[in-house]
N, C-alpha and C positions, 0 to 999 in steps of 0.2 A: 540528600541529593547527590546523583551522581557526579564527579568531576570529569571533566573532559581535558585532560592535558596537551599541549601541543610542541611538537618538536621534529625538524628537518621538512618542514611545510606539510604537517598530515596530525591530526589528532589523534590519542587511542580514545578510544571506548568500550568501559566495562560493559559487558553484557551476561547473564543470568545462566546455567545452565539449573536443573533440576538441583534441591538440593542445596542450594543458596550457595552452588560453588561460581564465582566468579573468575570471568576471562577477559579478556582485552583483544581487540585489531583493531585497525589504523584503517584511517577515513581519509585522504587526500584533502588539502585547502586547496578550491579548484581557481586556475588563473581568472581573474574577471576583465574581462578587454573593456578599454575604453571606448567610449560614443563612437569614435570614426570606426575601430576596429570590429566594435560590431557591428554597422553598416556595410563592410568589406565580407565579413564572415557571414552573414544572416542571406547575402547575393550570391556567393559561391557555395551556404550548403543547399541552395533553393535549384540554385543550376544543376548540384551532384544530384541530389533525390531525383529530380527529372531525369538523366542522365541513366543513369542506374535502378530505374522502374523502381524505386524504393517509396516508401511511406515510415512516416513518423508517429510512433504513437507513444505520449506523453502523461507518465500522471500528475494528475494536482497537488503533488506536494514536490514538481523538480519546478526550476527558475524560470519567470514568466517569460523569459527567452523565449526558451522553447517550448512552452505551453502555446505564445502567440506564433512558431514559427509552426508549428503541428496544423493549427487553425488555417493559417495562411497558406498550410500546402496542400488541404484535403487529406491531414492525418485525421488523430483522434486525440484527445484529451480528456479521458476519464477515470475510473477508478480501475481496478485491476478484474472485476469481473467482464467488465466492458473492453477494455484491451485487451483481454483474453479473445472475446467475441470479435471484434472488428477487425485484428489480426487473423484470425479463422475464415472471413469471409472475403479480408479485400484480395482484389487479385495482384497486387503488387508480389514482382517477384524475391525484392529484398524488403524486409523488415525491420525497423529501427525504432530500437524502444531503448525509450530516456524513462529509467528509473531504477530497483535495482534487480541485483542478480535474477531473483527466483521470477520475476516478471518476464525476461529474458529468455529465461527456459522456458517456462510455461509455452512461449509463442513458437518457440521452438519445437513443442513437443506436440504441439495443436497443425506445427507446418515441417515436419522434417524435410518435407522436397528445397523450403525457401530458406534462401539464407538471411539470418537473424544478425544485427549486428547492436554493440552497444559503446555510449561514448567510455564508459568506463567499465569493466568485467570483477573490478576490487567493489564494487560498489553494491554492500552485502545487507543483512537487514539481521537485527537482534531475535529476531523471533526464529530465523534461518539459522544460522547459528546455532543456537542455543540447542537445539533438535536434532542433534546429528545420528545419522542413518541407524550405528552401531547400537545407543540406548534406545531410539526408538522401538528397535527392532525388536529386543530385548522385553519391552514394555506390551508388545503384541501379540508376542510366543505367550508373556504370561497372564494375557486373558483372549482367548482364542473364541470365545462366545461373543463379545465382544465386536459390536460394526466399528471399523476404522474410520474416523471423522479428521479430516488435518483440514485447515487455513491454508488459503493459499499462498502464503508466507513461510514455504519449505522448499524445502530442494528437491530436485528430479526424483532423487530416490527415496525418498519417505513420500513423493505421493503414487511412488509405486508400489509402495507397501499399504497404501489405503483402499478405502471401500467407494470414499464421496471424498475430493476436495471441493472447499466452499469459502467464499470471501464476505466479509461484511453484510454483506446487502443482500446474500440467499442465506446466510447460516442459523438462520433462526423456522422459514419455513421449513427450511431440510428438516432441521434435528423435530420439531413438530411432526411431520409426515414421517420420520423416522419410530420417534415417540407412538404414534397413533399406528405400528404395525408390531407394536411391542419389542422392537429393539434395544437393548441397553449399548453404550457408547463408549469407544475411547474417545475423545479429542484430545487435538496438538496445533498448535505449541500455545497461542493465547488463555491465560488462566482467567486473565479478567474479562476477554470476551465469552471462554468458556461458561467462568460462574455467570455472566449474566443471563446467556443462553438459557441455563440451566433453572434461573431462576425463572423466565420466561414463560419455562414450558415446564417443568417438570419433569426433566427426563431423567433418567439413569445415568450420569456421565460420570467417566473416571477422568481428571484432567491434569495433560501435563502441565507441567510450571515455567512457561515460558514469559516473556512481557517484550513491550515494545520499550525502547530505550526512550521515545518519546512522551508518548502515555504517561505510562509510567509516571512520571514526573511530575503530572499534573495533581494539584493539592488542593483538596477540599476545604479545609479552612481560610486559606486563599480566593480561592474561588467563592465562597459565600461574603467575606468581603467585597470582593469586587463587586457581588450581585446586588448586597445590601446599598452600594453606593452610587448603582446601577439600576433603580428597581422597573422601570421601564423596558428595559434587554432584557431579550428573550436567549436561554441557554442552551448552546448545542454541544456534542460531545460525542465524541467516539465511543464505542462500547469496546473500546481495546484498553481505556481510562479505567482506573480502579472503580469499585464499585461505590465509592463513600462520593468521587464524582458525581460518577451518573445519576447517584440521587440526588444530584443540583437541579439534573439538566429540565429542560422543556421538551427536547429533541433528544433521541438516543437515534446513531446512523449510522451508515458509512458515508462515504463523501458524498456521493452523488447525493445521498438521502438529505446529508446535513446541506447542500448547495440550492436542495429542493425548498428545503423550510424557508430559506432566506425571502423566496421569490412566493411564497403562500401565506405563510403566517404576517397576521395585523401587526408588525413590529416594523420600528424604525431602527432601531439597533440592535444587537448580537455580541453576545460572551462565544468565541468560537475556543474550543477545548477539542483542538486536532491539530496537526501539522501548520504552520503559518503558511505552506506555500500554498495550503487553497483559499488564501484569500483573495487572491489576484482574480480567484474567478467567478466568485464572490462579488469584489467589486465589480467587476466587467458588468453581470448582470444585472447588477443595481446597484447602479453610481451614487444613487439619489440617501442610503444608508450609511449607518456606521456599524462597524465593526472592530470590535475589540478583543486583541487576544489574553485567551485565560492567561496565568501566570503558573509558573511550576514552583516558587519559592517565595520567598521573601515575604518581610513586616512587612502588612500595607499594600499585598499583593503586586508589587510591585515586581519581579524578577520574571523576564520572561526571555530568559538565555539559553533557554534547552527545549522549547517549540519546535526545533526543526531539526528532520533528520541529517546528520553530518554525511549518511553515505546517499540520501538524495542528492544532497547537496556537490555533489561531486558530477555530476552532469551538466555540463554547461558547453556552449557554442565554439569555443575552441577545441576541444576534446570531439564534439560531435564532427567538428570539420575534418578531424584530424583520419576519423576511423572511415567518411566518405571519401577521402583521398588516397588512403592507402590501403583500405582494405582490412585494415585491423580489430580487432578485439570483437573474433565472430564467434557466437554460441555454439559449441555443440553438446549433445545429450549421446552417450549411448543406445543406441537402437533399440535394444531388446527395454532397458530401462524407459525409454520414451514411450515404449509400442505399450507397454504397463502403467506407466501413471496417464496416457491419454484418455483410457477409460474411465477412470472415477473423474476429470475434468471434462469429460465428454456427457458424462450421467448428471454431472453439476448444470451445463447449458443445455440439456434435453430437459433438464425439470424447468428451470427460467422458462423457458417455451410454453412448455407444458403449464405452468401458473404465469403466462404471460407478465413476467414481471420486466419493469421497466427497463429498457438500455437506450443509449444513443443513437445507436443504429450508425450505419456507415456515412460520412460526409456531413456527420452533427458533430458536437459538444456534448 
């Protein structure tokens, strides 16, 4: 299990590059205001977004804050293919996305005219990391036959070096429709989304070795206790989860998908094996269940200390007040870089369309 140590208010976190070489950056512990405080802050950031034709868009793994203040303003709250989308179509002139980095960019690179702002720009993701431009790039020169496949869990510049970027919730029809024109694959950076993919469909993929610090963590023999002493919950899972997971689950998804099962499938409770912060919305839509989080460790399945991302968790109502008032912590991409990764993100939402697959659409959940 990974350790997350903590010092001068900010955690490190090891994270993965190829090669089992391990790195570290620091996560901020973000202030948390008390009840009166956030009644003052949650009134003045609703004033600023009006104010500054801004919009909030939120994903299900930052603080139900801001998930409820997204809701409350006619933002968005959904997974990142979907905030990718409703930041593309709304016409608000500033953009504010609570989650991390490469979400940030992405909106940025779908709106270069609008300006993009975020409560915190340190707020990175392991899978980001891990991928950086220089080995990528490296890895593409030496298989040039090869369609470029990256997650949307990179940086401006590796998905300007790609062919398709794709999130959770398309990257299985792609690599399919890919597969079925006889394409062989790179994908990046997710391995364990990779292999599952791959196991899917059968494709040809060469896959980098990336993982999610959270994922990751989630344990199989843990997990089938829980299920055994559970056997009425139904189990949902990320497919960014190792693969000894996923053969627990009932459900393999991204969020939106895993948010869906909740509200279809004959179950009254839920093993959820993804981030903790989307349970809140989770519960929202159905009060009337329970839900219970997988566990990453522990005899007795018992340890569930590394559920949630540390660099989600750095977006919170203070921070958000702070970049509405002063202007701070605003995205930019390089133009020519932007003008290049918008097209495999642009070829990702033209096939959604095209296989009508589900999204919130603007002024939903």
């Amino acid at each position: 299990m990974k350790e997350f140590s903590e010092q001068n208010g900010a955690r490190s976190i090891p994270y993965e590059h190829p090669g089992h070489v391990i790195s570290t950056a620091r996560a901020k512990i973000p202030h948390e205001p008390n009840p009166d405080e956030k009644i003052i802050l949650v009134k003045r950031i609703k004033q600023l977004l009006k104010q500054q034709d801004a919009v909030l868009v939120a994903h299900y793994y930052v603080h139900p804050d801001l998930q409820d203040l997204a809701d409350e303003t006619g933002g968005c709250v959904s997974d990142s293919l979907d905030m990718a989308n409703f930041g593309y179509q709304h016409p608000a002139k500033t953009i504010v996305v609570a989650g991390v980095r490469f979400m940030g960019e992405t909106a940025k690179i779908l709106n270069p005219e609008k300006r993009v702002l975020m409560p915190d720009l340190e707020a990175e993701c392991s899978l980001d990391l891990g991928c950086p431009i220089g080995e990528f790039s490296d890895m593409c020169d030496a298989h040039p036959d090869r369609t470029v496949v990256v997650y949307a869990n990179t940086s401006a510049e590796v998905k300007a070096r790609a062919d398709w970027v794709v999130t959770s919730s398309i990257a299985l029809p792609i690599v399919q429709h890919l597969k079925a024109r006889g394409e062989k694959i790179l994908w990046a950076p997710d391995r364990h989304l990779g292999n599952y993919i791959q196991q899917q469909t059968g494709a040809d993929m060469l896959i980098w070795q990336g993982s999610c610090v959270v994922h990751e963590e989630f344990k199989a023999r843990e997990l089938a206790e829980m299920k055994a002493r559970n056997p009425d919950a139904k189990v949902l899972v990320h497919p960014e989860s190792p693969l000894s997971v996923i053969q627990l689950a009932d459900v393999v998804g991204s969020t939106t998908q895993l948010i869906k099962a909740t509200r279809t499938l004959d179950a009254s409770k839920f093993i959820v094996a993804t981030d903790n912060g989307i349970l809140h919305r989770m519960k929202q839509l159905s009060p009337e269940k329970k839900f219970l989080e997988a566990p990453t460790a522990g005899t007795g399945a018992t340890c569930i200390s590394c559920n949630h991302c540390p660099w989600m968790a750095m977006n919170g109502l203070v921070n958000l007040a702070q970049v509405l008032e002063n202007g701070i912590n605003e995205i930019h991409v390089d133009p020519e870089i932007g003008r290049r990764a918008r097209i495999p993100i642009m070829r990702m939402l033209d096939f959604a369309r095209q296989i009508s697959l589900p999204t919130s659409g603007i002024g939903n959940a």
